[in-house]
N, CA, C and O atoms as a Tinker XYZ file with bonds, in Angstrom:
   300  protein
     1  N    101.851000  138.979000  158.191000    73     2
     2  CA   103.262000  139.074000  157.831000    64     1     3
     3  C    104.089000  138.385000  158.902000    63     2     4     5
     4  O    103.774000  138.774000  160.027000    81     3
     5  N    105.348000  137.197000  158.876000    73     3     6
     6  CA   105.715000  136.985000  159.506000    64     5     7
     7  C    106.911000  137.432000  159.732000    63     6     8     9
     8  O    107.837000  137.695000  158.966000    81     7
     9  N    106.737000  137.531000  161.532000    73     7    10
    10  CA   108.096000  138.194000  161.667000    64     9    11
    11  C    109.601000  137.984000  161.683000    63    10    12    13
    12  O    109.862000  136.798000  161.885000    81    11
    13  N    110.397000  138.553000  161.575000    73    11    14
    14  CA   111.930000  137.813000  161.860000    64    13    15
    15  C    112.095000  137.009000  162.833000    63    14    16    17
    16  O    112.060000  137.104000  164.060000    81    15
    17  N    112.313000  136.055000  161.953000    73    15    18
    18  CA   113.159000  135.175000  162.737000    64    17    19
    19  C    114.179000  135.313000  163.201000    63    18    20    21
    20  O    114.908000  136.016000  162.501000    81    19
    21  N    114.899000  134.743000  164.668000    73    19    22
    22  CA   115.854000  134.708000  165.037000    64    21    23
    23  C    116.274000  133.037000  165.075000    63    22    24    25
    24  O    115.424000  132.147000  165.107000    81    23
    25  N    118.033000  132.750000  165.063000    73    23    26
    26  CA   117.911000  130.954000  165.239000    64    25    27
    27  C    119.194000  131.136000  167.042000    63    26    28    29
    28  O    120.274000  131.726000  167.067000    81    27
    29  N    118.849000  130.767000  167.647000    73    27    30
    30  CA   117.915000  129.307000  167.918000    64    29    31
    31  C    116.402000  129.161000  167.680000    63    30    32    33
    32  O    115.935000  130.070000  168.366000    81    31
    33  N    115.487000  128.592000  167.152000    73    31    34
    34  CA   114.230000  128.580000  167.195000    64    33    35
    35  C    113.775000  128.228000  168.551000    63    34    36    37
    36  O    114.133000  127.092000  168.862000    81    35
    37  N    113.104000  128.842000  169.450000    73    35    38
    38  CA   112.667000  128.779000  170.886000    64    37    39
    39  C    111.091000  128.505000  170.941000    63    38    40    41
    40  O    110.213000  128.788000  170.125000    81    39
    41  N    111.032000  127.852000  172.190000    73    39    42
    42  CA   109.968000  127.680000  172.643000    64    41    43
    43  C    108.285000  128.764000  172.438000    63    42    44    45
    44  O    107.094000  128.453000  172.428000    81    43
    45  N    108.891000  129.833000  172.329000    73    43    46
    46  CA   107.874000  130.726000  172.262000    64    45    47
    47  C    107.852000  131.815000  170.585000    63    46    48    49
    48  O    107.645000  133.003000  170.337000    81    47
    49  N    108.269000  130.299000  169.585000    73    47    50
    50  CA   108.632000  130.701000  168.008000    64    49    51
    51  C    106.813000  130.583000  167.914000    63    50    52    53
    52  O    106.262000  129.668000  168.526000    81    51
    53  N    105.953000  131.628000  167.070000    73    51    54
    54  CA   105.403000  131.513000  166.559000    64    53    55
    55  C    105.232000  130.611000  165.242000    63    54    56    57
    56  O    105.787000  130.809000  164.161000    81    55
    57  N    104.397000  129.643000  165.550000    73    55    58
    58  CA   104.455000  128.315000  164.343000    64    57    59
    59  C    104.406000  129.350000  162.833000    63    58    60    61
    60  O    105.416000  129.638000  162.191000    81    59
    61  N    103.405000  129.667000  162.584000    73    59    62
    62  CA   103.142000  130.122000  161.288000    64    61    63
    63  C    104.389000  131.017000  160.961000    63    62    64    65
    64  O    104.799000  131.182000  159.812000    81    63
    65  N    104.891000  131.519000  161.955000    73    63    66
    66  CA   106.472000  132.492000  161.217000    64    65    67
    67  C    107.250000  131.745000  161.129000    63    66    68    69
    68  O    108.234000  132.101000  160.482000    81    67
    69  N    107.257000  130.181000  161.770000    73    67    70
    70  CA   108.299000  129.439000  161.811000    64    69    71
    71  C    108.558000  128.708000  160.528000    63    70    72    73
    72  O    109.648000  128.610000  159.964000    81    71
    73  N    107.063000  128.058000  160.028000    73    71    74
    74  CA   106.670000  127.093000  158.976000    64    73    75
    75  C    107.047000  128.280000  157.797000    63    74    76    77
    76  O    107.668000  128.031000  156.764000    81    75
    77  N    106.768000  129.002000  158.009000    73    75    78
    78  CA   106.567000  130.357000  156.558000    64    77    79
    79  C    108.266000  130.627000  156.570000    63    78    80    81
    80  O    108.607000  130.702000  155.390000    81    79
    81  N    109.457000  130.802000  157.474000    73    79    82
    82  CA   110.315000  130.865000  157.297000    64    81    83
    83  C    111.266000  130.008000  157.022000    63    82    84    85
    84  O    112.400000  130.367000  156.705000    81    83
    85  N    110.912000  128.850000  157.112000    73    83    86
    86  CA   111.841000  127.564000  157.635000    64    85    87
    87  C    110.569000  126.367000  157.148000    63    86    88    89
    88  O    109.644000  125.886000  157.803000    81    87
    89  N    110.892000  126.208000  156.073000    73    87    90
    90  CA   109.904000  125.136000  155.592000    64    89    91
    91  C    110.086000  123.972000  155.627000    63    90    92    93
    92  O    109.084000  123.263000  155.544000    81    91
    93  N    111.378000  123.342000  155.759000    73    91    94
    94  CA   111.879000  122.806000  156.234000    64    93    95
    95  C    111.663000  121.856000  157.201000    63    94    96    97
    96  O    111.962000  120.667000  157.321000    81    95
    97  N    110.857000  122.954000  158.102000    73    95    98
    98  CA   110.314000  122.457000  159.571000    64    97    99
    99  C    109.310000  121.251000  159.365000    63    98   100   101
   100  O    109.242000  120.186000  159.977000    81    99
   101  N    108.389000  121.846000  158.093000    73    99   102
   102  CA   107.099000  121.264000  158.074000    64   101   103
   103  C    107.231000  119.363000  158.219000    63   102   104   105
   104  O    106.158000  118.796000  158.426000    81   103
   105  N    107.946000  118.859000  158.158000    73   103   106
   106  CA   107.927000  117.612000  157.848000    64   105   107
   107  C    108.223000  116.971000  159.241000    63   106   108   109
   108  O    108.058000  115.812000  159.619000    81   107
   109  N    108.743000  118.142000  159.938000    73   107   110
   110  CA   109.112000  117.108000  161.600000    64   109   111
   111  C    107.909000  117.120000  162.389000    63   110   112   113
   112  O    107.752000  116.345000  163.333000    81   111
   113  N    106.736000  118.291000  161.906000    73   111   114
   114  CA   105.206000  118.365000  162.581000    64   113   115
   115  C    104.810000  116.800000  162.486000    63   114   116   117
   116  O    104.569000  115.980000  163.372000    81   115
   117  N    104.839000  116.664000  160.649000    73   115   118
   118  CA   103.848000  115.707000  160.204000    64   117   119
   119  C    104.307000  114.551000  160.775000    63   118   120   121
   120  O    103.534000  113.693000  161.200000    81   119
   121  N    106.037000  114.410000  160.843000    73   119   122
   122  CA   106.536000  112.883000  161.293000    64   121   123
   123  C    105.564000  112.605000  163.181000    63   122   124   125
   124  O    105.160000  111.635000  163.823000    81   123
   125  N    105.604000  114.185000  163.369000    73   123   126
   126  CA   104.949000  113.330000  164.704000    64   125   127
   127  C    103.744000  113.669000  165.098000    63   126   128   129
   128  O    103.443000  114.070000  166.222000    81   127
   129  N    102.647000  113.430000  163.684000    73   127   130
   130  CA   101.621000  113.893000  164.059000    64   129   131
   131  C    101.057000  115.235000  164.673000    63   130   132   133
   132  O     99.960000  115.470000  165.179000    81   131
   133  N    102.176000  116.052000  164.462000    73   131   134
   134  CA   101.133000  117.358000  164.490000    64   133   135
   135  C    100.958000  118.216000  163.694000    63   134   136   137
   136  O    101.825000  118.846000  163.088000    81   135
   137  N     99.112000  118.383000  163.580000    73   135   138
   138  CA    99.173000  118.743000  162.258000    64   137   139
   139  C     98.293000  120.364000  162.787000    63   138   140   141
   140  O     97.127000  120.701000  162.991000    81   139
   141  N     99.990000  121.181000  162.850000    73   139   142
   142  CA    99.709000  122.283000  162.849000    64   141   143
   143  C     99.684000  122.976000  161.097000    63   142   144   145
   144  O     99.378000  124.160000  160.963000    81   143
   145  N     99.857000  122.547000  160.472000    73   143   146
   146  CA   100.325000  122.759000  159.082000    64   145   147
   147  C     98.743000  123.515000  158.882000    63   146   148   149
   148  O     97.839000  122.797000  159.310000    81   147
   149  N     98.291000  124.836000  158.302000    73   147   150
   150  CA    97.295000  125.197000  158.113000    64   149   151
   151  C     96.168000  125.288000  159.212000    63   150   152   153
   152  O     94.958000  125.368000  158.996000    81   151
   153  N     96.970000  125.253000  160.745000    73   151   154
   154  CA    95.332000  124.744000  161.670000    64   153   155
   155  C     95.312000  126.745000  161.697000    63   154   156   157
   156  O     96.108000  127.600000  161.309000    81   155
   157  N     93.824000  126.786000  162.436000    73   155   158
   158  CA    93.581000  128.382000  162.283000    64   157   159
   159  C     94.401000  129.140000  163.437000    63   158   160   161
   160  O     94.721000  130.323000  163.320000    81   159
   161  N     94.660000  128.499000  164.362000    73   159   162
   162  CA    95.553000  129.084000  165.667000    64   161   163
   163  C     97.014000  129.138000  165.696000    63   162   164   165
   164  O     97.773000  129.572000  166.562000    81   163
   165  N     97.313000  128.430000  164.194000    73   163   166
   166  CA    98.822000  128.670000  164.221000    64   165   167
   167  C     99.375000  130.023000  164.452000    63   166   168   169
   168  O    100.403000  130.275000  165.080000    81   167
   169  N     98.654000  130.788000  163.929000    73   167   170
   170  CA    99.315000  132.441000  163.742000    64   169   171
   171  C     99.006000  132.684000  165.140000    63   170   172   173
   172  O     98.444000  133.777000  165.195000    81   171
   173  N     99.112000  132.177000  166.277000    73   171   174
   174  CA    99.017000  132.590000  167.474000    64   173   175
   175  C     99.305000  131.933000  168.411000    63   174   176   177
   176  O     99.033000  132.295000  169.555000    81   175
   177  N    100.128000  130.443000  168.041000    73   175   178
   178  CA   100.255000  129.228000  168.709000    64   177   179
   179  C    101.744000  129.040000  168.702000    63   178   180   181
   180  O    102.420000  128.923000  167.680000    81   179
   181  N    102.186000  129.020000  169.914000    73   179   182
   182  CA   103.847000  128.396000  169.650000    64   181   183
   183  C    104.491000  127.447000  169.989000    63   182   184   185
   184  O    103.993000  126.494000  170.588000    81   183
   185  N    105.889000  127.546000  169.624000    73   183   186
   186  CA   106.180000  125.675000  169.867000    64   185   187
   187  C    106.172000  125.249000  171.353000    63   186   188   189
   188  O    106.230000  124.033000  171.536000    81   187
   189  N    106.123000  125.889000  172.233000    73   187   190
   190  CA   105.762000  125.275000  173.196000    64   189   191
   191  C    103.930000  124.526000  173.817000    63   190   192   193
   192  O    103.442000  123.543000  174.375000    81   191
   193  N    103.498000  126.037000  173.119000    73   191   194
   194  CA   101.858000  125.369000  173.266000    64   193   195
   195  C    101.372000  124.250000  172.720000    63   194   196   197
   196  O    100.529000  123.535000  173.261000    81   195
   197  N    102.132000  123.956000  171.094000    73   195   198
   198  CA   101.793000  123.106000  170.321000    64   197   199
   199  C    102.520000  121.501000  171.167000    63   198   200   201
   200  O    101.848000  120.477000  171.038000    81   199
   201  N    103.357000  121.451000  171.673000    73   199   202
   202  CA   103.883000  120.437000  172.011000    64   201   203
   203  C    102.893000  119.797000  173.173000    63   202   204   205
   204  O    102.400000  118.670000  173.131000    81   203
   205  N    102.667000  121.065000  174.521000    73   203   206
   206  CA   101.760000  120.858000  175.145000    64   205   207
   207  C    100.313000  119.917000  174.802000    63   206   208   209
   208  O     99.651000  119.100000  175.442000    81   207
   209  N    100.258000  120.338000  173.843000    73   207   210
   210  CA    99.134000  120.306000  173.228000    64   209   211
   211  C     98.784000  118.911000  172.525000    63   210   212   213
   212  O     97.729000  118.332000  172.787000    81   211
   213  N     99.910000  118.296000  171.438000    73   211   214
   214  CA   100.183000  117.254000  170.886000    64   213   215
   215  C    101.004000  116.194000  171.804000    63   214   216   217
   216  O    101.112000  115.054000  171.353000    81   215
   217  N    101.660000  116.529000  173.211000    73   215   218
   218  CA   102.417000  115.711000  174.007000    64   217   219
   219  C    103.578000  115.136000  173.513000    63   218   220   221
   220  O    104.148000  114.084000  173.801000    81   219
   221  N    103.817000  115.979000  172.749000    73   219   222
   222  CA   105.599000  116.083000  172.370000    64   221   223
   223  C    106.411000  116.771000  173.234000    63   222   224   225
   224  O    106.279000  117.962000  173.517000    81   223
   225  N    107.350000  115.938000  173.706000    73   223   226
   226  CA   108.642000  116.673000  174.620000    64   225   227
   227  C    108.992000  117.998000  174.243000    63   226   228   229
   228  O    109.006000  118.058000  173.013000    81   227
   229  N    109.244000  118.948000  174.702000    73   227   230
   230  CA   109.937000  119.893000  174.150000    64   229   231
   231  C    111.496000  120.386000  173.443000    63   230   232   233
   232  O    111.837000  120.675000  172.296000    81   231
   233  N    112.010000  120.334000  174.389000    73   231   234
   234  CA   113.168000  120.232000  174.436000    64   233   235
   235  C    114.114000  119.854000  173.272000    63   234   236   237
   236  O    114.876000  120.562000  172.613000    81   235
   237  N    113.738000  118.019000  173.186000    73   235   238
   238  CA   114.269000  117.502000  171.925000    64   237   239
   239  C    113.730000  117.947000  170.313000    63   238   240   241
   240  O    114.344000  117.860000  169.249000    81   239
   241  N    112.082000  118.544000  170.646000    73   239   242
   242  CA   111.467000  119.034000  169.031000    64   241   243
   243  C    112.675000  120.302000  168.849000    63   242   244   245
   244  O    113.546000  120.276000  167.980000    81   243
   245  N    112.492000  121.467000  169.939000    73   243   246
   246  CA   113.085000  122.258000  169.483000    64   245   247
   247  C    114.565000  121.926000  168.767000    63   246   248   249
   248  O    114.887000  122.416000  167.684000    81   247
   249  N    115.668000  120.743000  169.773000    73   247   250
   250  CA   116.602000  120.565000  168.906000    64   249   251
   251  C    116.899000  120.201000  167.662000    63   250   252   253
   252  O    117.768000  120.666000  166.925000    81   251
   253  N    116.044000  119.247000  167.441000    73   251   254
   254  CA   115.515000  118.759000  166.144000    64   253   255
   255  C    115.177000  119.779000  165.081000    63   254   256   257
   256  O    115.549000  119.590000  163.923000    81   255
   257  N    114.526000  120.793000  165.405000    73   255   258
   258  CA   113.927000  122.251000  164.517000    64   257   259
   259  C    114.880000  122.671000  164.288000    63   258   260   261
   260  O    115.185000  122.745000  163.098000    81   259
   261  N    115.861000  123.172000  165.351000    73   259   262
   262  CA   117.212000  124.254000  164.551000    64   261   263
   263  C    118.113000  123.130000  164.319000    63   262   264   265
   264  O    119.019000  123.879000  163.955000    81   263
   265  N    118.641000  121.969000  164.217000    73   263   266
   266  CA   118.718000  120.932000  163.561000    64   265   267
   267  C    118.941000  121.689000  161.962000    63   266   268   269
   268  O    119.803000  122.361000  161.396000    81   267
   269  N    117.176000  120.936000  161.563000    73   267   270
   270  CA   117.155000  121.115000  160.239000    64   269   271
   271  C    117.379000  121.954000  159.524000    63   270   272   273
   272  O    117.705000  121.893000  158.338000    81   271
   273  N    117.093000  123.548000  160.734000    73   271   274
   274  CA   117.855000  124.684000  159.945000    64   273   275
   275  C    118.577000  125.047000  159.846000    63   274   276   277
   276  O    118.689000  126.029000  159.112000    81   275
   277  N    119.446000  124.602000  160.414000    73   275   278
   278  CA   120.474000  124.852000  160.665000    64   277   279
   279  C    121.436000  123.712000  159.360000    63   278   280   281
   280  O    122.457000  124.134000  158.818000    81   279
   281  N    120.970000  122.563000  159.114000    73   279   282
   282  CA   121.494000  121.907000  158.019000    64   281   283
   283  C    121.123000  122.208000  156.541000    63   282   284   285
   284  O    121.836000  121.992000  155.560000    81   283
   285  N    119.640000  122.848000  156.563000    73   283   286
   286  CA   119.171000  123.481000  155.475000    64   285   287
   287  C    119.940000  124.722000  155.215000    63   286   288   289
   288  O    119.875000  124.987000  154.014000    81   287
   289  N    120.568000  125.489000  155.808000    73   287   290
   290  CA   122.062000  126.750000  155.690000    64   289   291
   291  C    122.716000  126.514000  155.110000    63   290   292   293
   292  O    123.032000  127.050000  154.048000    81   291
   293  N    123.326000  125.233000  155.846000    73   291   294
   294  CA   124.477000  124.827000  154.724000    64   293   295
   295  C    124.375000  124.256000  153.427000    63   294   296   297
   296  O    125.387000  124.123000  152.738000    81   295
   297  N    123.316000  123.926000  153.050000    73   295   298
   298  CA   123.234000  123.599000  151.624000    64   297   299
   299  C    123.983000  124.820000  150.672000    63   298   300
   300  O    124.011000  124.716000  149.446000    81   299
């Protein structure tokens, strides 16, 4: 079950509550190659590990993330 979300989306957002809440998200993984989308450690992996991990900046993904959700609201 994923848990509440809060926005800003932070560094230590669990991916799978993130992707499951905010679907939205899924397309800024794939634009940069990370394909957390379905991996088995998502439900325990967060956006900071994943960046670590894939060598994506941080900082700017996260802005980019509440970004989109933040534009996906206002629809």
């Amino acid at each position: 079950m994923a848990a509440a979300l809060t926005t800003p989306i932070g560094a230590e957002t669990i991916l799978d509550d993130l992707m499951a809440t905010h679907k939205v998200t899924i397309p800024l993984f794939i634009q940069r190659k990370m394909m957390c989308i379905g991996c088995p450690i998502a439900h325990i992996h967060d956006v900071r590990q994943a960046c670590v991990e894939h060598g994506v900046p941080l900082s700017p993904f996260l802005a980019d993330l509440n970004r989109v959700i933040e534009r996906d609201g206002q629809k």
